[in-house]
VEXVO-917347 format. One record per residue (C-alpha): y, z, x. Coordinates in steps of 0.1 Angstrom, whole numbers, plus 2048, in hexadecimal, padded with zeros to 3 digits. Layout:
<pts>
YZX...
</pts>
This chain:
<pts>
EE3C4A36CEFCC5F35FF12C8535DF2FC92350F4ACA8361F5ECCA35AF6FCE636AF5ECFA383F4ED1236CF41CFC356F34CE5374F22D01380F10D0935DF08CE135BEFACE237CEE3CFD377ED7CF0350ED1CD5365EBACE337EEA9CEF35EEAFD1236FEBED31358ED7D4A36EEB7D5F372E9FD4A37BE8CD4C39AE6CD3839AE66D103A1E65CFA385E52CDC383E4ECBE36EE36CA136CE3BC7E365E21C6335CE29C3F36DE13C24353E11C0235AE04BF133CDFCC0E32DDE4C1B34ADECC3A361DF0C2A387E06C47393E22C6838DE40C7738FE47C9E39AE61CA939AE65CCE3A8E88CE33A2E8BD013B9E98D243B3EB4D183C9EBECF73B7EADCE33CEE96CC63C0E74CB33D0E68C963C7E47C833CAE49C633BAE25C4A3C1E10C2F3B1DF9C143B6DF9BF63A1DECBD23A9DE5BDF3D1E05BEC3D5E20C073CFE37C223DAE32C433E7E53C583EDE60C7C3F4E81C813E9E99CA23EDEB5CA53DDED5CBE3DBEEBCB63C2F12CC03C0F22CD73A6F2CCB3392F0CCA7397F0DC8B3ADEF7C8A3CEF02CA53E5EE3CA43FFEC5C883FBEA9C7C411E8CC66407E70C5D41AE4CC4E419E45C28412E4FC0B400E3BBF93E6E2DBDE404E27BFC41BE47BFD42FE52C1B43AE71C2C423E8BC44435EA9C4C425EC4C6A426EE8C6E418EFCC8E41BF21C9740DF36CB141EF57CB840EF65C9340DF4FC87429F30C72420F15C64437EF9C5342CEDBC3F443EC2C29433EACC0C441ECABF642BEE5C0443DEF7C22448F1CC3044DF34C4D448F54C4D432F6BC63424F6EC673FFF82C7A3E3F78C823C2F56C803B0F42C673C3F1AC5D3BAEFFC4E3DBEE5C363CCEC9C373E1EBCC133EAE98C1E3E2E8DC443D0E7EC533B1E87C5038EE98C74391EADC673AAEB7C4C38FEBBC69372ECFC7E38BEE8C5E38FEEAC5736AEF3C7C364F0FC7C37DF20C5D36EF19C6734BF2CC8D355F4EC7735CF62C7433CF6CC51346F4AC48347F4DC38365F4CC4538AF4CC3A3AEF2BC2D3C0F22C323E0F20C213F6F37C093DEF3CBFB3BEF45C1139FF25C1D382F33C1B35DF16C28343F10C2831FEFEC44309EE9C252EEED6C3C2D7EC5C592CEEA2C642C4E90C852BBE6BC892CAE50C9D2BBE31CA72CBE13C902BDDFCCA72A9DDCC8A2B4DCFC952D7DDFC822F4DCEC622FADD7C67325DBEC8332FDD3C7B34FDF1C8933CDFBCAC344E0DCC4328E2FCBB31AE4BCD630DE42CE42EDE52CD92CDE6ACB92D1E81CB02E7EA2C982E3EAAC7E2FCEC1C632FBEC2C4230DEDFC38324EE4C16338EF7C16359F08BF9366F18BF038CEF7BF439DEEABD239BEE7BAF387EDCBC7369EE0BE4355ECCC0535FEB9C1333DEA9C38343EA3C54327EB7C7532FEAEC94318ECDC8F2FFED7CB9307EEECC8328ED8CC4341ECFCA233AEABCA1348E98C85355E81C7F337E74C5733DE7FC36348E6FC1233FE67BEF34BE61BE232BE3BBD1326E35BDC349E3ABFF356E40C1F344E49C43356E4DC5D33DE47C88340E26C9133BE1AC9D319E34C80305E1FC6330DE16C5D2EDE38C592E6E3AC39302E3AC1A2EBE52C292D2E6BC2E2E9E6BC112FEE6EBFE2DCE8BC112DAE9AC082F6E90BE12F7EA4BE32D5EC4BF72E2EBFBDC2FFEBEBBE2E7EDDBC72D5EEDBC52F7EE1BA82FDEE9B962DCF0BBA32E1F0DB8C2FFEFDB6B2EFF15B742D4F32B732EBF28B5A306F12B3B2F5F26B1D2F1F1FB0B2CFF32AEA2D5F38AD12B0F22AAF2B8F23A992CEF29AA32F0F37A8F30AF2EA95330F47A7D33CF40A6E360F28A8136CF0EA72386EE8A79377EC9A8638CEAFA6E383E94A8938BE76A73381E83A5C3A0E94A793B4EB9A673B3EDBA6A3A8EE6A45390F04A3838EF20A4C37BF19A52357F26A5D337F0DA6F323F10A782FFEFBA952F1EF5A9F2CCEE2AB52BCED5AC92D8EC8AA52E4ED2A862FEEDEA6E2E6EE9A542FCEEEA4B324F10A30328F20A26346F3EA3C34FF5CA3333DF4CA2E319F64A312F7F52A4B2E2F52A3A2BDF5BA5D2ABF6DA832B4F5AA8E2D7F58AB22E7F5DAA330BF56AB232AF62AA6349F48AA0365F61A9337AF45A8338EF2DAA538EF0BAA0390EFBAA436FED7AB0375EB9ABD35AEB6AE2359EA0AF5376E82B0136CE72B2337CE4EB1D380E4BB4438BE57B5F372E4DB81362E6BB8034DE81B98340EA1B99329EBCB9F346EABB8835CEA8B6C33DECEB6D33FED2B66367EBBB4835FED0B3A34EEEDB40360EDAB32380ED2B1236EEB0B1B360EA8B14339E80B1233EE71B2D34CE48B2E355E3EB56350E20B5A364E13B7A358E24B9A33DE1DBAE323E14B94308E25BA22EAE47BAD2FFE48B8A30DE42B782ECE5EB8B2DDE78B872F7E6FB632EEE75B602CCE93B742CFEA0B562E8E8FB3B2D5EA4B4A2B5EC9B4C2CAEC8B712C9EC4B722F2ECEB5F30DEB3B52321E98B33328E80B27312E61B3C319E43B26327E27B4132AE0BB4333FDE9B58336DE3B74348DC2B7C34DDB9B9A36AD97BA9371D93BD036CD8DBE338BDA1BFF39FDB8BE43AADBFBCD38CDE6BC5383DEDBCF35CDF7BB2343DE9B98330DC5B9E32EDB1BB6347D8EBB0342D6CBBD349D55BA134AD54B78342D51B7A31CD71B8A318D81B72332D74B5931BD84B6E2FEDA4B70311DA3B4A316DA2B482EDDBBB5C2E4DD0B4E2FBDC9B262EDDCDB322C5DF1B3E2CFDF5B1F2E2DFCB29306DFAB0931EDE6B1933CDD7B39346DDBB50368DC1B62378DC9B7B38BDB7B8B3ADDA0BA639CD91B8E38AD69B85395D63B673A7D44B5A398D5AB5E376D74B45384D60B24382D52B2835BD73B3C34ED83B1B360D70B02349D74B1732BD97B1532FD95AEE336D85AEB315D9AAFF302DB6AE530EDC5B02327DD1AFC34ADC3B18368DDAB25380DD9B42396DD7B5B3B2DB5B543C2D9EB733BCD92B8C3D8D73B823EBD7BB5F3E4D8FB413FADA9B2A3E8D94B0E3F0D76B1A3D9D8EB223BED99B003BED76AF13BDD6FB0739DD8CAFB38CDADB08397DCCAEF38DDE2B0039DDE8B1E3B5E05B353B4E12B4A3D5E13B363FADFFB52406DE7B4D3EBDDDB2B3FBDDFB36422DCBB5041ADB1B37418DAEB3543EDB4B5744ADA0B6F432D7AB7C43BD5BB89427D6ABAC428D90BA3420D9ABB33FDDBABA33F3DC2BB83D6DD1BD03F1DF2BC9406DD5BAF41EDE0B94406E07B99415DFBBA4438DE0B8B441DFAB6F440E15B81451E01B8C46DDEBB6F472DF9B4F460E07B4147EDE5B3E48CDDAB25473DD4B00486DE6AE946DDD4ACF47EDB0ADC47BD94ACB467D91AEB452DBAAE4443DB9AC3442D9AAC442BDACADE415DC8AC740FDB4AAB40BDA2ABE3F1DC4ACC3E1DCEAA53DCDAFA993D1DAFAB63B5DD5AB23AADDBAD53AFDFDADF3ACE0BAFD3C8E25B123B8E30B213DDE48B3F3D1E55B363F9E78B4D3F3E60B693E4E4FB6C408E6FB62421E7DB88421E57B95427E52B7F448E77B81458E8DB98449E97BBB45EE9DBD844FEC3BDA44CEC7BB344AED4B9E42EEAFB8D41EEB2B6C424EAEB61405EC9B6A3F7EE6B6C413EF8B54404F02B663E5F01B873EFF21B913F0F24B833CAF10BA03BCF11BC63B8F12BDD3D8EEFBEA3CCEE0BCC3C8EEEBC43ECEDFBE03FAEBFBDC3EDEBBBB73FAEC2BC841DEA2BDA41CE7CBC8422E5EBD640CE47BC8426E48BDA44DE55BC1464E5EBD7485E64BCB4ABE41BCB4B2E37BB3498E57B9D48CE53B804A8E2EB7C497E38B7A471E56B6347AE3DB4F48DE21B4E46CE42B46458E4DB2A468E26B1E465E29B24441E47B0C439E34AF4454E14AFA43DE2CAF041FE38AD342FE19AC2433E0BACC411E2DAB4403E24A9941BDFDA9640FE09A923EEE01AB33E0E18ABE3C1E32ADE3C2E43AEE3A7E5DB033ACE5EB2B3A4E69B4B3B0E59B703A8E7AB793ADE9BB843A3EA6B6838BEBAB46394EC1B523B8EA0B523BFE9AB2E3B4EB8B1D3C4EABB2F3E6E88B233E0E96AFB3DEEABB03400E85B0E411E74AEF402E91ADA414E89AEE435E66AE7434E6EABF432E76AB640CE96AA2409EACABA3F1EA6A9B3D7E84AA13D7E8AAC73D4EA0AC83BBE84AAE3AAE67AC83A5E81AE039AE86AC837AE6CAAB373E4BAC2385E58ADB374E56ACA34FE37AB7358E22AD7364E2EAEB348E25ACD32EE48AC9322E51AA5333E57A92313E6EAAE30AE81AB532AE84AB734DE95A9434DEB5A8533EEAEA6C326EB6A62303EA5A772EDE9CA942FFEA8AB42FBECAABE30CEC1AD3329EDBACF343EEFADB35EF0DAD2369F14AD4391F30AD63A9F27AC63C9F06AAF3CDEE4AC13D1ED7AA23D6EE5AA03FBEE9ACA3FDED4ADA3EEEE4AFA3EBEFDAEE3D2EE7AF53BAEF8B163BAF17B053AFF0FB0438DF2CB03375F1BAFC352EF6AFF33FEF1AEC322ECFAF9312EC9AE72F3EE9ADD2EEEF7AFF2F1F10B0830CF0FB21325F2CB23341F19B36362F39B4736CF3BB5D349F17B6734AF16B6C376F38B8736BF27B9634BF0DBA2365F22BAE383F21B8E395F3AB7B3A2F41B5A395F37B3D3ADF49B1E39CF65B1E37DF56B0B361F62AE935DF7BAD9346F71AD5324F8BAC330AF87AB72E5F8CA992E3F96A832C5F99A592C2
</pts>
């Protein structure tokens, strides 16, 4: 999101190239935009610029039961920043959008469902909308790209700074389009350049600007997921988003470059108490020695190291193994706030296969900051409704092929998803068994948790995912917003104490079969007002970017005054419903489906509320975590000879839980990472000052 300023004539000229409008132009002029997930259509983009400069937008799509659908107008200023903007329509979970800024001289005034105010102003100025199309986004870019500092003021606070990465020339594809969705591009080529914007949250902003003076919206990408690119140029889709996942991973490598510690062997944690997380304790005070990205050795505090050390004072921390996140669809920028939250093993549960097995190697090979990649195998059922990723397939033989593919490249455990048929579920199930392959999931449409469990589910992912199992009907399709809605409205009707739950947890203990709850995923949907702080992540919201603030004052889902005593009352029955799952022995693992590393300390604070001791929390966050993954003769423990995943804590998580935010260093195979560089390389500030660290010699 980006511009570039001048004097008044010049502004003028800019504005109108912008507009794509000549001085004699008279009629609307309208543009199309594809929005792909996975290569598939599931919505568009128009954008319509009026005879008068203004612009309309209707920006929609439906993907995995869910998604937008706005109305944006916009008037922009002769510098190009926002001079007149309202959006409405819905959010991706249905709630209702409303939003409107206007700018009069140096007066602004803005009202969203985030927050609202009035303020005066002077000089150049940009309002980022908390929700709107991807021409709101270009129209941002363009007005922080027109300032020759290349930075300029956000509102409603926080400052944008942007970078032009690279270059490319397009050329119409002389094979016929492969989209008959597609509508007709401009003729010829077209230049466009990619810029990335920083200040508006935990991670840069990429989008592709036509690389002339009106710098046009031309197309934006999630990489491996989502695509939005003008019609005509989709051929052109997987090129460019290779060339941006490279412009991104030179970023990226710039910042391992600059912020992985390489420490000479050994290394000397010196008096630090351990979490014994196969026993959920802290020992006595320790000195532990590391070497070659391994646990060498465990003494009692106060040992005399028998050659040079690179010591590190605990100072009676709490030395702990690395979190795992049971719950991820990773990315690169989040890969770096998981490590900076304390994460070096992260469970993806569903991506583009290739994209994710290359962000993998590229961390695997030191090039990129980030966990060790654990995938899961995604495997969705094609019908209107079916989520993109993985493998979407038609019928049980391909399942079965999916199932294959995914054991020769040695994936641990497969995911189906809620398209997928039921009567598929029981012999894809033991296919999978056979092949050595774990079987995790959401549970299906048209079929109850409990059935998926008797057909050979190991473990279940989403809390709603298991209520569900007493609250849908016959006729309930839960690859719509029902999945989300039929908890919040009715969970709190659920009898805990019925015959009907206590033979579904029976049945879950007698299986084995391991809940991953995704609890801080679901808080905000059940309790959060529009306007309020989510509750998730209250505590650290004032460490991050005012964007990122903004948007975590906003709830997807539609919680009014009619119906917010209800879906406080089902959540509250939730975490009860959690509760007793822990005391009838069933397993957890911890994960998120969220924003990285805040996500997971909040989800270890709602596991304490709903009756685990913070020892026990902080347990499945480690040794569940390596055991379900298969990795607990490598990790999730700290013992001689297994590799050095640690994290160092101020405080004791142990009897608070929340000081698990009060990380202060990340050992990941022996390599060092200090949370307050990576939390300020982002835009977040720092929670803890790394701790003392002091070559030491005989």
């Amino acid at each position: 999101m980006r511009g570039i300023e001048r004097g008044n004539d010049v502004r003028r000229t800019l504005t109108i190239a912008l507009l794509f409008l000549s001085s004699a132009a008279t009629a609307d002029q309208t543009t199309r935009y594809s929005v792909l997930f996975s290569g598939e259509k599931s919505g568009e983009q128009v954008t319509t610029v009026g005879a008068d400069g203004r612009i309309k937008v209707t920006f929609q799509y439906s993907q995995n039961g869910r998604g937008p659908d706005l109305k944006e107008e916009i008037q922009l200023a002769d510098d190009g920043t926002l001079q007149r903007y309202r959006v409405t329509g819905k959010s991706t979970f249905g709630a209702p959008v409303s939003e409107w800024f206007s700018r009069r001289g140096d007066k602004v005034e803005w009202k969203s469902h985030s927050d609202q105010g009035k303020t005066t102003v002077s000089g150049p100025a940009i309002y980022v909308p908390v929700e709107g199309s991807y021409e709101t986004a270009a129209a941002v870019a363009r007005a922080v790209a027109r300032q020759t500092s290349g930075k300029l003021a956000a509102l409603p606070g926080g400052e944008l700074s942007i970078e032009k990465l690279t270059t490319v020339e397009l050329r119409k594809s002389p094979h016929p389009n492969p989209l008959p969705q597609a509508g007709e591009g401009r003729e010829g080529s077209v230049r466009i350049a990619l810029f990335s914007t920083t200040g508006l949250s935990t991670e840069p902003s990429f989008i592709w600007l036509t690389d002339d003076t009106a710098q046009r919206f031309f197309a934006y990408f999630y990489p491996g997921i989502m695509q939005i690119i003008e019609a005509g140029w989709e051929s052109q889709r997987g090129a460019l988003e290779q060339l941006q996942v490279k412009a991104e991973g030179e970023l990226l490598k710039q910042l391992a470059t600059r912020l992985s510690h390489r420490f000479s062997d050994p290394v000397l944690f010196r008096n630090v108490r351990v979490f014994d997380s196969r026993n959920a304790r802290l020992l006595d005070p320790s000195d532990v020695y590391v070497r070659g990205g391994r646990i060498a050795a465990l003494y009692e505090t106060g040992s005399t190291p028998r050659e040079d050390v690179m010591e590190i004072d605990g100072n009676g921390r709490v030395l702990s193994p690395a979190l795992f996140d049971m719950h991820t669809h990773e990315i690169s920028w989040n890969a770096v706030l998981q490590i900076a939250g304390g994460v070096t093993t992260s469970r993806d549960m569903g991506n583009d296969n290739a994209t994710l097995a290359a962000l993998g190697a590229s961390i695997d090979r030191g090039e990129l900051i980030g966990p060790r990649i654990v995938p899961a195998g995604y495997i969705e059922g094609r019908t209107p409704f079916s989520s993109p990723g993985g493998f979407v397939v038609k019928d049980l033989q391909e399942a079965k092929d999916a199932v294959d593919w995914y054991a020769q490249h040695g994936f641990r455990q497969i995911k189906i998803y809620n398209s997928f048929r039921p009567e598929w579920v029981q012999p894809t199930a033991a296919y999978a068994h056979q092949r050595g392959l774990r079987v995790s999931g959401h549970i299906p449409a048209f079929m109850r948790a409990e059935e998926a469990v008797r057909a050979g589910y190991d473990e279940i992912q989403h809390i709603n995912q298991v209520m569900l199992n007493f609250l849908v009907g016959p006729k309930d399709d839960t690859r719509t917003l029902a999945r989300f809605y039929l908890m919040t409205d009715h969970a709190h009707e659920i009898d805990l104490d019925s015959a009907k739950v206590q033979d579904f947890l029976q049945l879950l203990k007698d299986r084995g079969t391991v809940i991953d709850t995704t609890l801080a995923t679901f808080e905000a949907m059940f309790i959060q007002r529009q306007g309020q702080m989510s509750p998730a992540f209250a505590a650290i919201a004032a460490h991050v970017p005012v964007g990122q603030q903004r948007e975590w004052r906003t709830n997807s889902m539609n919680v009014t005054d009619q119906n917010a005593a209800t879906y406080r009352a089902s959540w509250e029955r939730v975490l009860e419903f959690v509760g007793r799952m822990h005391r009838a022995g069933i397993p957890f693992v911890a994960g998120t489906d969220e924003i990285a590393g805040f996500t997971l300390h909040r989800e270890l604070e709602l596991y304490v509320q709903a009756g685990l001791t913070p020892a026990e929390a902080l347990r499945i966050a480690t040794w569940n975590g390596a055991l379900y993954c298969g990795l607990s003769s490598e990790l999730g423990s700290i013992e001689r000879g297994k590799k050095a995943d640690l994290i160092l804590i101020d405080g004791d998580p142990t009897r608070n839980i929340s000081d698990i935010r009060r990380i202060n260093l990340v050992m990941k195979d022996g390599v060092v990472f200090y949370p307050a560089q990576l939390y300020e390389a982002v835009g977040v500030k720092r929670f803890v000052d790394p701790p003392p660290v002091d070559p030491r010699s005989l």
